[in-house]
N, C-alpha and C positions, 0 to 999 in steps of 0.2 A: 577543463579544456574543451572546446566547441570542436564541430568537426564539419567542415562545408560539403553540403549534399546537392548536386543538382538536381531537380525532379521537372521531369514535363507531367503536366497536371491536364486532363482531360478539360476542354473550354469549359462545361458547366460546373465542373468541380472547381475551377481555377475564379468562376463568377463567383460563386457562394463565398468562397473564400475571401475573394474582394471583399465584398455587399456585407461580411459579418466585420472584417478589419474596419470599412468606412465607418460602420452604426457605431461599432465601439471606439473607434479614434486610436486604431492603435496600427502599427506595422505590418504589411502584412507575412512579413517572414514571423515577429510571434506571435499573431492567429494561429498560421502552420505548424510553430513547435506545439503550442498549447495543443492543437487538432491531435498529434501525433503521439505525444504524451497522452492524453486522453485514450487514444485508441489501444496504446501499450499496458495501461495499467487496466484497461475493462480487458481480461482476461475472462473468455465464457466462465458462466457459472459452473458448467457442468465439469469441468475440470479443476476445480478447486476441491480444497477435502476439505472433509466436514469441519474441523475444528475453523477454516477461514470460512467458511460459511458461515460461523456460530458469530463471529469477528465482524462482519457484516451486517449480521440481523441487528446488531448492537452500533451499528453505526452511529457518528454521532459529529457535528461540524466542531472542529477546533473552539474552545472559548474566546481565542480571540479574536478569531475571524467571523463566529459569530456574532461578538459583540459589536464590533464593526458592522456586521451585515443592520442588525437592527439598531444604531448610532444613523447607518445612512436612508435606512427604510424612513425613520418616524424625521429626516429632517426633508425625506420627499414628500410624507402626509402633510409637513407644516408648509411644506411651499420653499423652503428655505435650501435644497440640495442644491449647490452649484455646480454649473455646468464641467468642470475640470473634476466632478466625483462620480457622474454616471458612470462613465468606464469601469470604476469598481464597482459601485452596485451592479452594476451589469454582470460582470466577473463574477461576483459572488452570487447574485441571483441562479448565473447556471452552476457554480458548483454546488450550491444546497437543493438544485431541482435534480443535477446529476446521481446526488447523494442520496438523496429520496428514490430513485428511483433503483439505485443498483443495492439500496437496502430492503425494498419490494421484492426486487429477484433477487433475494438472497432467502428472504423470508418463505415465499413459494417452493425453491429448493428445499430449505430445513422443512417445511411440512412434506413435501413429496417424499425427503429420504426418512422421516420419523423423529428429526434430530427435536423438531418442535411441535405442538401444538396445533390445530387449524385456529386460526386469527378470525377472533370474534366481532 
């Protein structure tokens, strides 16, 4: 069950919001969920315990979202992606760059508390 939220969004927050819904072709009430989901689940590092840090350095994209991701990379190398599939490459481009990244700060974490190794 959904639950209707009003929000006044600051004019430049409210553009970017637009400007990312237009590129991607998609609504932009869920731009805003996705934003907001996003922001709930990036919990600082520094507050997680070690065993979800460990959960993290080990990150790793879904197989099958994966498999998708690279189905739709190698038909945009061939020239052949059509226009109603960028939206998802899109989509998936930022959650395997998000992923990469909150598995970096996961990995700097485990070295600063001892839980791993410095990264060679």
């Amino acid at each position: 069950m959904a639950e209707r939220v009003t929000l006044e969004l600051p004019e430049e927050l409210a553009q970017r919001v637009r400007s990312a819904a237009a590129k991607a072709r998609r609504p932009l009430e869920d731009v805003l969920v996705e934003y907001i989901e996003r922001g709930a689940n990036d919990v600082p590092m520094s507050a997680l315990a070690d065993g979800d840090i460990l959960v993290l350095c080990d990150l790793q994209m879904e197989d099958k979202a994966q498999q998708e991701l690279h189905e739709l990379l190698d038909k945009n190398r061939e020239g052949e992606l059509q226009p109603a599939d960028r939206p998802r490459l899109e989509q998936l481009m930022g959650d395997y760059r998000r992923g990469l990244v909150r598995k970096a700060q996961a990995l700097r974490v485990a070295v600063q508390r001892g839980l791993r190794g410095p990264v060679q």
